[in-house]
C-alpha positions in Angstrom: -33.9 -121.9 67.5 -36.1 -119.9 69.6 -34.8 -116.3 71.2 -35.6 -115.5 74.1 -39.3 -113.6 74.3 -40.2 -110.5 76.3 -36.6 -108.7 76.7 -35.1 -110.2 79.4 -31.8 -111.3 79.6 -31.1 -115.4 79.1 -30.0 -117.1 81.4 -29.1 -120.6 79.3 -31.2 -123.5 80.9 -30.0 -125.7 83.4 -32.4 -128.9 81.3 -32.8 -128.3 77.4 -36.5 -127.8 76.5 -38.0 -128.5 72.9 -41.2 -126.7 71.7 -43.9 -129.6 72.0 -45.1 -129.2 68.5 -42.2 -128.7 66.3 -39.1 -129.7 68.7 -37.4 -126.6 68.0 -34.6 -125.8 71.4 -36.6 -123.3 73.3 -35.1 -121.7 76.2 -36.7 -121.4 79.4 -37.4 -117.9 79.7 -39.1 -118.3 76.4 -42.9 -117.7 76.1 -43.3 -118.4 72.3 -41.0 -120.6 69.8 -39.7 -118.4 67.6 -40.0 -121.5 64.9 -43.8 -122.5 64.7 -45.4 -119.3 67.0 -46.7 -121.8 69.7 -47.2 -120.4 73.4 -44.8 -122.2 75.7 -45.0 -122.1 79.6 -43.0 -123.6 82.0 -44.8 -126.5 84.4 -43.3 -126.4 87.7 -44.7 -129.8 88.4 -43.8 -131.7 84.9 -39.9 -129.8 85.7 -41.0 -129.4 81.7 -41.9 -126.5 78.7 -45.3 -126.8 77.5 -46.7 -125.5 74.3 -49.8 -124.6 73.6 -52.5 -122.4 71.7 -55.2 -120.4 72.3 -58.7 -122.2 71.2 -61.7 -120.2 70.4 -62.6 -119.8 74.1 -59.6 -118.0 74.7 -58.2 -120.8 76.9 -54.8 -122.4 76.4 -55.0 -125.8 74.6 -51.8 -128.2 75.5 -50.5 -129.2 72.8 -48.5 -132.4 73.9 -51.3 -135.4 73.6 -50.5 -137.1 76.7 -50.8 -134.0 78.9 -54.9 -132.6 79.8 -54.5 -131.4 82.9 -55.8 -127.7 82.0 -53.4 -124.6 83.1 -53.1 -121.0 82.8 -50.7 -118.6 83.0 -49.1 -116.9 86.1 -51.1 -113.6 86.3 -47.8 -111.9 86.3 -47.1 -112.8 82.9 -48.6 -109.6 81.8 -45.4 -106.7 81.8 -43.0 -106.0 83.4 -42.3 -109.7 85.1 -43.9 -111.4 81.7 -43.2 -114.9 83.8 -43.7 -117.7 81.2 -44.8 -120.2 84.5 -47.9 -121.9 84.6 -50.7 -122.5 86.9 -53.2 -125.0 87.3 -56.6 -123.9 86.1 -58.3 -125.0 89.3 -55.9 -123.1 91.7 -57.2 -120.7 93.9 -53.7 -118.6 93.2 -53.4 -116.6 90.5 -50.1 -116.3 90.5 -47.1 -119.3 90.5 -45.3 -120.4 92.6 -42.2 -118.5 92.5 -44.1 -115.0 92.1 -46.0 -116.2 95.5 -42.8 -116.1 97.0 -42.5 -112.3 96.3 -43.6 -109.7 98.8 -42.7 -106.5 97.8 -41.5 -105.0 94.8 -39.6 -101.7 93.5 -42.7 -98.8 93.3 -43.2 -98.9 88.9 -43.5 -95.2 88.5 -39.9 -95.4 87.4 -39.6 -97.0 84.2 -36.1 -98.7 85.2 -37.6 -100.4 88.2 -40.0 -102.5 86.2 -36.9 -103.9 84.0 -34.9 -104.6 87.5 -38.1 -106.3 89.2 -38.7 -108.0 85.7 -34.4 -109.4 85.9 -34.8 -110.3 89.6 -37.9 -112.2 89.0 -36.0 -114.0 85.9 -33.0 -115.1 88.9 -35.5 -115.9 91.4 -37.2 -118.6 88.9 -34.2 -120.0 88.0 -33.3 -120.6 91.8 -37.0 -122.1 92.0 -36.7 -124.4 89.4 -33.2 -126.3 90.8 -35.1 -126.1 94.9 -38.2 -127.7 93.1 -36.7 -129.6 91.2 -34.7 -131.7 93.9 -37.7 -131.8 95.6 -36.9 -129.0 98.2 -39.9 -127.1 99.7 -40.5 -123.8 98.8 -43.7 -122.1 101.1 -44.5 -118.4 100.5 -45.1 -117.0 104.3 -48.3 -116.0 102.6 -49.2 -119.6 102.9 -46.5 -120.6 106.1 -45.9 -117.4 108.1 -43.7 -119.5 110.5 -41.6 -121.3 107.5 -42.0 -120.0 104.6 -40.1 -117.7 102.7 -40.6 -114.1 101.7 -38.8 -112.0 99.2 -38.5 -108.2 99.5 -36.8 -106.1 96.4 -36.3 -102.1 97.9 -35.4 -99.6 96.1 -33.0 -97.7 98.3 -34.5 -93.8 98.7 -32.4 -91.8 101.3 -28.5 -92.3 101.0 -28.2 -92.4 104.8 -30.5 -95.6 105.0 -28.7 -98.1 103.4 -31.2 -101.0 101.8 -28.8 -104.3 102.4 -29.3 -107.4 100.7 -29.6 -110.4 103.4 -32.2 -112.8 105.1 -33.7 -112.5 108.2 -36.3 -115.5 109.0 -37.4 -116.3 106.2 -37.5 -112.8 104.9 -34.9 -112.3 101.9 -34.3 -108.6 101.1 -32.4 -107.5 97.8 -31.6 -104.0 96.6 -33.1 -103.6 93.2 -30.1 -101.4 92.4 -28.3 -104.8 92.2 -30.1 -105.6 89.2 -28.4 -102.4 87.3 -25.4 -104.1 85.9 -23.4 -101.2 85.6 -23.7 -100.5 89.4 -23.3 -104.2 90.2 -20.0 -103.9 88.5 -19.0 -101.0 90.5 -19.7 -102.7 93.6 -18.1 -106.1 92.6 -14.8 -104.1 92.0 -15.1 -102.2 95.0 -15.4 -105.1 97.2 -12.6 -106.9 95.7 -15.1 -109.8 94.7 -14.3 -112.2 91.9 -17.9 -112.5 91.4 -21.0 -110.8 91.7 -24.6 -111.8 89.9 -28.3 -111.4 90.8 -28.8 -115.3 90.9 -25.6 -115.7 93.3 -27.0 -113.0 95.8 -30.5 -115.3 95.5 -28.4 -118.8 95.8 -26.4 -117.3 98.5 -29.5 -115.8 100.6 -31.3 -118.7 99.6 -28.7 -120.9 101.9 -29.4 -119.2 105.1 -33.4 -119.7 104.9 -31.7 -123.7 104.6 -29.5 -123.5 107.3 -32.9 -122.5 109.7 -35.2 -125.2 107.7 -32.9 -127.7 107.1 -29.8 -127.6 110.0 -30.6 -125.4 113.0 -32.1 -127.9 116.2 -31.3 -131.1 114.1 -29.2 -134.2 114.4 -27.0 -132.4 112.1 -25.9 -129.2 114.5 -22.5 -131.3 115.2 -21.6 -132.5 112.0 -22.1 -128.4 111.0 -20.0 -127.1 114.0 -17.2 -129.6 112.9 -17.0 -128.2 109.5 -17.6 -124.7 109.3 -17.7 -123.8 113.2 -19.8 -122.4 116.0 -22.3 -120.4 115.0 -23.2 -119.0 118.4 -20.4 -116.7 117.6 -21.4 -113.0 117.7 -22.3 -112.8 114.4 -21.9 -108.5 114.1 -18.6 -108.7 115.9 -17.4 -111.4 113.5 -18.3 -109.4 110.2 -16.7 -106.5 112.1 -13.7 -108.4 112.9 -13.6 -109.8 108.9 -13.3 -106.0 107.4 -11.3 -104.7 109.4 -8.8 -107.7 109.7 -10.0 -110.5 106.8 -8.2 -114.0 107.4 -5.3 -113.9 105.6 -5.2 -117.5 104.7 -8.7 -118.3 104.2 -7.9 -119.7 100.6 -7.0 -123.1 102.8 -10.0 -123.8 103.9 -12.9 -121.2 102.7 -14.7 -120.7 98.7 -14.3 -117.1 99.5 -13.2 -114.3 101.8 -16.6 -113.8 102.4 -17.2 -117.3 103.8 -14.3 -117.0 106.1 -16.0 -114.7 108.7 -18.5 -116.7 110.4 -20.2 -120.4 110.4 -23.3 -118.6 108.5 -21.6 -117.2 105.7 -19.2 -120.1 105.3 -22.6 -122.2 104.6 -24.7 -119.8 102.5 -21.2 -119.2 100.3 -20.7 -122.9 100.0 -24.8 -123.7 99.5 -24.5 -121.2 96.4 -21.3 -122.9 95.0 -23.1 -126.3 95.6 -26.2 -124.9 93.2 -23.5 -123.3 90.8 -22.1 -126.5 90.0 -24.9 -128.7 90.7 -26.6 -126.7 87.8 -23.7 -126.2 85.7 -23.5 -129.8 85.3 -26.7 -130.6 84.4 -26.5 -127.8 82.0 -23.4 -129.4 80.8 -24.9 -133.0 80.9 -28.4 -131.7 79.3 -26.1 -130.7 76.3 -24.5 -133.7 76.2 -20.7 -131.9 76.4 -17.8 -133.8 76.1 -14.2 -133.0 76.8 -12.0 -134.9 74.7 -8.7 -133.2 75.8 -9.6 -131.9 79.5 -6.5 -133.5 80.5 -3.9 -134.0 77.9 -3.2 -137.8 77.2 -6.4 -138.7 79.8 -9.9 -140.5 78.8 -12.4 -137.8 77.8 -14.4 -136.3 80.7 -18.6 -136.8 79.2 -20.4 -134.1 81.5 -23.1 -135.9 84.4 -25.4 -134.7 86.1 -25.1 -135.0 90.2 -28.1 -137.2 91.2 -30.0 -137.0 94.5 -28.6 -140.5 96.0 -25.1 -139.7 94.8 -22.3 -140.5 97.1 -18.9 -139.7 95.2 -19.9 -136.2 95.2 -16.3 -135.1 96.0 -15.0 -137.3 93.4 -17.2 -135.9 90.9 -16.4 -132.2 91.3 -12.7 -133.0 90.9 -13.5 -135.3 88.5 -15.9 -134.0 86.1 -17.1 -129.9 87.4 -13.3 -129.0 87.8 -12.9 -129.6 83.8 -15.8 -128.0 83.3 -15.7 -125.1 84.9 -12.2 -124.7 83.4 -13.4 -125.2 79.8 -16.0 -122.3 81.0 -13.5 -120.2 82.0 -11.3 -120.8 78.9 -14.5 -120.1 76.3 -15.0 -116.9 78.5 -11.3 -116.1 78.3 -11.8 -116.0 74.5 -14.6 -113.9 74.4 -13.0 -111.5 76.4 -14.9 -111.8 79.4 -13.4 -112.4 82.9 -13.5 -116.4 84.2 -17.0 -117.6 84.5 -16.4 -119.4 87.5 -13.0 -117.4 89.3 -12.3 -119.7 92.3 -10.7 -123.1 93.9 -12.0 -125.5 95.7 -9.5 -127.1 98.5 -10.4 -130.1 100.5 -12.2 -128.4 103.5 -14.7 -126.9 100.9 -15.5 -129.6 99.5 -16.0 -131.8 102.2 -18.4 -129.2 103.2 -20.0 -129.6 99.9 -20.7 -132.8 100.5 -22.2 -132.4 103.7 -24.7 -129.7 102.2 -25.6 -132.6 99.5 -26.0 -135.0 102.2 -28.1 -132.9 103.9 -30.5 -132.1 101.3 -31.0 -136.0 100.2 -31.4 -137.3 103.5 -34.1 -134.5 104.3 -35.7 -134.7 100.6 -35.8 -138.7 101.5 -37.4 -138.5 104.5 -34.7 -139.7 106.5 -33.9 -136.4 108.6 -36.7 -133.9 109.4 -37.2 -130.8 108.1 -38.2 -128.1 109.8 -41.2 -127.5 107.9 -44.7 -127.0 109.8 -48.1 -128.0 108.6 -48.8 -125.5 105.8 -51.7 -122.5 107.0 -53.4 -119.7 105.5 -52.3 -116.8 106.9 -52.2 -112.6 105.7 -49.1 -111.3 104.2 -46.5 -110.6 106.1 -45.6 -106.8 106.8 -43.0 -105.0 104.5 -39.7 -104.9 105.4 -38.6 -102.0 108.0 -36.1 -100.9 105.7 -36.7 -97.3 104.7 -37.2 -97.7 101.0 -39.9 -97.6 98.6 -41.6 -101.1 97.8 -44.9 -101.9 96.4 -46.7 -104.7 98.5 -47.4 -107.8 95.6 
């Protein structure tokens, strides 16, 4: 079995990969098999690892026989980032996809900001890879200033000017401080938050560059306003209003505190809970896991991935996620780590659930329109006002 390559933290796959020449479980952070020394790289388009070695040219040679379409590597796969994706070889970009997407980055002259940009950019692929892979777009404003997205990682400078992770139009800012997990702790505790991750604060953010893409000025407004509200609320005065007096039964019909202070959050907080278990189960599923005793005296519960079309959605996250997740939370438990996945799911979230899967398949079918322009070339988009030091990518 391969470890992981480059010192980043795994994240364990949502797919299982094999190393294309010896079929030894590589992960997908991994950029060599640790078995037979082959290069892997992950191909956006093939949702596959490739192996590979280097010919006397210096290029990459695929290994796999029925793959010739030349690629390279993302040009950030050099240090600190070391991404393992690949590139077509006639692309004009030298970087991938998902490093396209990134803006700005934490100024490197501090030795701990290159390991936080490197884990953010290890969340942010994993959050591109489930978008691409149900067939989500994802433009870099570099390439759709009106609809793309843009990610900004600050490192906060002056105490008085607060860096805040959130999203603006299109424009997703993150603390890089969030990437220290000893402060990320701190905060989590402080808040009173069951849980707190890097790849939570990008599915999360993530949701409300949907809401504008995939939601705002469509057929679905209503459907929205009957499930989590009116968003034409005052947004400040609502956040206000949650911290100083947070909804005291909110466990009846919200995933989180959080979600419970406006329409907006309520969506992002139940978009990120959709990917958590959307991946969890094809993690689960890709593994092949079967509970034999999930419920004493019941038929085992085999792990399935949620497909695109699929329209027992609720049934399925009682039916199969809900086992899962509690298996999670018991193997945690044992390890002496705190419940993988802390929270409950009423009715009211998951109907909402399923609207968020609806949405996606009827927009990723063609059936709804997205509101996604014609692709332009356009210069990068200026750095975030936030006072903070950033290095422009």
């Amino acid at each position: 079995m391969s470890p992981p390559h480059g010192g980043h933290p795994r994240l364990d796959t949502m797919k299982t990969f094999c190393c294309e020449r010896c079929e030894a479980r590589v992960f997908f952070e991994n950029d060599l098999c640790g078995a037979c020394g082959a290069q892997l790289g992950y191909v956006p388009a093939e949702v596959a690892m490739a192996s590979f070695e280097i010919d006397a040219s210096g290029a990459m040679a695929r290994l796999s026989p029925q793959h010739g379409a030349p690629l390279r590597r993302c040009a950030n796969h050099a240090p600190p980032v070391t991404c393992n994706w690949m590139v077509d070889a006639d692309d004009a970009n030298d970087l991938c996809l998902s490093c396209r997407t990134t803006h700005t980055h934490p100024a490197l002259g501090k030795p701990e900001n290159g390991t936080y940009w490197a884990s953010i950019e290890v969340a942010k692929r994993r959050l591109a890879y489930s978008l691409l892979s149900w067939g989500l777009p994802l433009p870099p404003k570099t390439e759709d200033p009106v609809n793309g997205v843009s990610f900004e990682f600050l490192e906060q400078i002056d105490p008085a000017k607060k860096v805040l992770t959130g999203h603006d139009e299109g424009v997703i800012t993150l603390n890089v401080a969030e990437a220290d997990d000893a402060r990320r702790e701190q905060v989590r505790a402080q808040m009173h938050e069951p849980y707190r991750t890097l790849l939570g604060h990008m599915r999360h953010e993530i949701g409300h560059y949907y809401w504008d893409r995939l939601i705002r000025g469509t057929a679905w407004t209503d459907r929205f306003r009957e499930l989590f509200g009116d968003e034409r609320m005052g947004y400040a005065q609502a956040l206000q209003q949650h911290y100083t007096s947070p909804l005291a039964d909110w466990q009846q019909r919200f995933v989180s505190a959080y979600a419970s202070s406006h329409p907006w959050e309520d969506w992002a907080e139940c978009w990120a809970h959709y990917m958590h278990l959307r991946d969890g189960l094809e993690t689960a599923a890709s593994w092949g896991l079967q509970l034999d005793h999930a419920v004493p005296g019941t038929a085992p519960v085999r792990a399935e991935a949620i497909a695109a079309d699929d329209a027992t959605l609720q049934a399925q996250v009682i039916n199969t996620w809900l086992p899962v997740s509690q298996f999670i939370n018991a193997m945690s438990r044992s390890l002496g780590n705190r419940d993988s996945y802390p929270f409950v799911m009423p009715d009211a979230v998951l109907e909402k659930i399923a609207f968020i899967h609806q949405v996606i398949g009827a927009g990723v079918r063609g059936e709804v329109a997205m509101n996604f322009g014609t692709v332009q070339a356009a210069p990068a988009p200026a750095p975030a006002a936030a006072p903070a030091e950033g290095v422009t990518a």
